[in-house]
Structure formats: C-alpha cells, structure tokens
C-alpha positions as CSV (number, residue, x, y, z in Angstrom):
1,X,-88.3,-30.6,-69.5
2,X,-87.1,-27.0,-67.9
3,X,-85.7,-27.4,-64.7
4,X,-86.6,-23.6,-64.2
5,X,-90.8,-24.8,-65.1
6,X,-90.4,-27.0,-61.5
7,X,-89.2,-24.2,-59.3
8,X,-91.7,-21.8,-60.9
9,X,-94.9,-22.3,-57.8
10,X,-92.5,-25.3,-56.3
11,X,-93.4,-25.9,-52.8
12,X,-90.1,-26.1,-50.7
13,X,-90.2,-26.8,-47.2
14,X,-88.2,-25.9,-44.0
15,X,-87.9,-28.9,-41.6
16,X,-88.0,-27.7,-37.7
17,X,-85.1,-29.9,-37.2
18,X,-81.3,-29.1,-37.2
19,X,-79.4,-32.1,-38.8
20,X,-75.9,-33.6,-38.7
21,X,-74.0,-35.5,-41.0
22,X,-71.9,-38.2,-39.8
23,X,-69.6,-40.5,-40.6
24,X,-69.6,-44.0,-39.1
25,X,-68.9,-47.8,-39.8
26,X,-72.9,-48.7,-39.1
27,X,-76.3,-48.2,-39.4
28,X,-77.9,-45.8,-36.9
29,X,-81.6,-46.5,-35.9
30,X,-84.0,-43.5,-36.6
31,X,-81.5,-42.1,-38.8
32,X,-83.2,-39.0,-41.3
33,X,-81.1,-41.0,-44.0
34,X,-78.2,-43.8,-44.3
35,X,-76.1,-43.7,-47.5
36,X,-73.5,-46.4,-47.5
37,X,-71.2,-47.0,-50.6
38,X,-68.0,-49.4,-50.8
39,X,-66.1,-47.3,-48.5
40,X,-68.0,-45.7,-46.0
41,X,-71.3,-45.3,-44.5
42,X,-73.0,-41.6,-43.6
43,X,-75.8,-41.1,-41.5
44,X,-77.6,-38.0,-41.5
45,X,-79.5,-37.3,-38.0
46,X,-81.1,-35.2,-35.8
47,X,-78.5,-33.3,-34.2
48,X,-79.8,-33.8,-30.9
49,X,-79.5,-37.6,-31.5
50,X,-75.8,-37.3,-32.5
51,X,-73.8,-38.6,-29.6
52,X,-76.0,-41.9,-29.8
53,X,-74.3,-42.2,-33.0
54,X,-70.6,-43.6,-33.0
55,X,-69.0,-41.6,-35.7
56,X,-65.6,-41.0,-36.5
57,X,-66.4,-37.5,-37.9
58,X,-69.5,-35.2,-37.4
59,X,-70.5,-32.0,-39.5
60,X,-73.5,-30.0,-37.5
61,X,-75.7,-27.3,-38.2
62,X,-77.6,-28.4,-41.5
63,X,-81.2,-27.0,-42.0
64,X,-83.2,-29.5,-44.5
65,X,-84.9,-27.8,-47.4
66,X,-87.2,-30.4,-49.0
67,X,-88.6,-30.0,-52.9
68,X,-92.3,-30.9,-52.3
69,X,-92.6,-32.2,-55.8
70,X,-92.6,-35.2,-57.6
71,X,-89.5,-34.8,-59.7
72,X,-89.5,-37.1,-63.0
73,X,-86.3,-39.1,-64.0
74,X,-86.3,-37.3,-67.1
75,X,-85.7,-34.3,-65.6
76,X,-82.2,-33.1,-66.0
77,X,-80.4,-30.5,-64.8
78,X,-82.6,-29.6,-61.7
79,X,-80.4,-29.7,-58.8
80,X,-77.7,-28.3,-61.4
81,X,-79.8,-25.6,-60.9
82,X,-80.7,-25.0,-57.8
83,X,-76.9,-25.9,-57.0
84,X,-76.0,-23.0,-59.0
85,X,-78.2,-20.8,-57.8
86,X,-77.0,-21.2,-54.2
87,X,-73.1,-21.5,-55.5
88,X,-73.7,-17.9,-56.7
89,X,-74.5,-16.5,-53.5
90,X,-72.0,-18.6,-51.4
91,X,-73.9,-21.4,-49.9
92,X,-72.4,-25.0,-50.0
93,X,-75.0,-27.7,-49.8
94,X,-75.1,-31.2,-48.7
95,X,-77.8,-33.3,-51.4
96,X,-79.8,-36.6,-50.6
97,X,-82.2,-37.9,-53.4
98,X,-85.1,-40.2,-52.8
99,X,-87.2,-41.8,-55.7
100,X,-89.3,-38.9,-56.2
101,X,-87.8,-35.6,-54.3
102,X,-84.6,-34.1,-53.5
103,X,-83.5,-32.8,-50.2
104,X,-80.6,-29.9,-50.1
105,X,-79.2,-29.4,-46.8
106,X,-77.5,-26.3,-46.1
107,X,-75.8,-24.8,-42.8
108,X,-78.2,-23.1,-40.5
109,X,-76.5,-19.7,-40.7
110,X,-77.2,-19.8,-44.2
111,X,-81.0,-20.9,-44.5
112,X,-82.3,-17.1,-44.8
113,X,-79.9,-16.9,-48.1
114,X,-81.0,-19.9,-49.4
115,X,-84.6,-19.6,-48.7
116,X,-84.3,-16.0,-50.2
117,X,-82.3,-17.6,-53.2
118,X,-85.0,-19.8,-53.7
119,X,-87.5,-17.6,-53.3
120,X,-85.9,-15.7,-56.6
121,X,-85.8,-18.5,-58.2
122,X,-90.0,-18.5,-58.2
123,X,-90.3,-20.9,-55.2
124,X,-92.6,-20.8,-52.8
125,X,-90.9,-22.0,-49.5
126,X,-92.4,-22.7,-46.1
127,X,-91.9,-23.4,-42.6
C-alpha cells in the first residue's frame, strides 16, 4: 500500500478547538486523549480546561488536524509522510493514533502551513 494513494481525496479535518498538552501524574476527566507509559502520564485537553488539570508542565496552542479515514495496519509509512511533508516546511507536530485514524496536532500559528501542506499533498481539508 502507497501512503501517497490515502492522502490523494483524504478528508482531513480542522477541530474548532485549541488544545494543550500536558503533563501530569493522573487521569484528567474529559480529557481529548490520555497517554500514560511507565514514566509519565500526558493528557491532551481543551485549552480552556487546562487549569482544571494539575500538570507539572503545559504546552498550548495545538490545532488538531484529524485524517478522516480508516487507515489499515498494513499501511506503512503514512505518517512518515505526512511528518515529512510538514518537516519540510518547518512545522513540528505533536501525533496521537487511535485504532483506525491518526490525529497530528500542530501549533495554531502554523495550521494555515500545514493545511496548505496538506492541501499539496492532494488532501482535501475542512473546517
């Protein structure tokens, strides 16, 4: 499978929200996502619901761009890809993957770059 076949037509979307990504010792309730390993535990929330979190760090300002398509195990090299693609242009991105779809975050002053990135790469993103 061709990573570039997905993005040609693949629906990306814009969430309305703002996001931060913090780092705590806990679970937060209503949290967008919750990724705990051996060492730490990262919560990744509205950023209006950020001082309800107890973190010991907080990055802000992440605009969620989310890959409306069922994306097969087997597929490999897809968000080497679109990685890539936004590495050339500058943009550093912040990756959660669910079962089926991925979600790149990247800072809010940098969505128009990344939706235009995307955009080149024969996405079709949305609001």
């Amino acid at each position: 499978m061709d990573p570039t076949e997905f993005l040609q037509n693949g629906a990306v979307s814009v969430a309305d929200d703002t996001y931060a990504v913090c780092r705590t010792d806990h679970n937060h309730p209503g949290a967008f996502a919750t990724i705990q390993d051996e060492t730490e535990t990262t919560v990744v929330v509205e950023q209006h619901d950020v001082d309800a979190v107890d973190a010991s760090e907080v990055e802000s300002g992440w605009k969620r761009l989310t890959f409306e398509m069922d994306l097969p195990f087997e597929l490999v090299g897809f968000l080497a890809t679109v990685a890539s693609a936004l590495a050339e242009v500058d943009i550093s991105v912040f990756v959660i993957s669910t079962y089926s779809t991925d979600h790149v975050f990247v800072k809010e002053n940098d969505l128009d770059a990344a939706v235009l990135r995307l955009e080149n790469l024969g996405c079709t993103v949305t609001d």
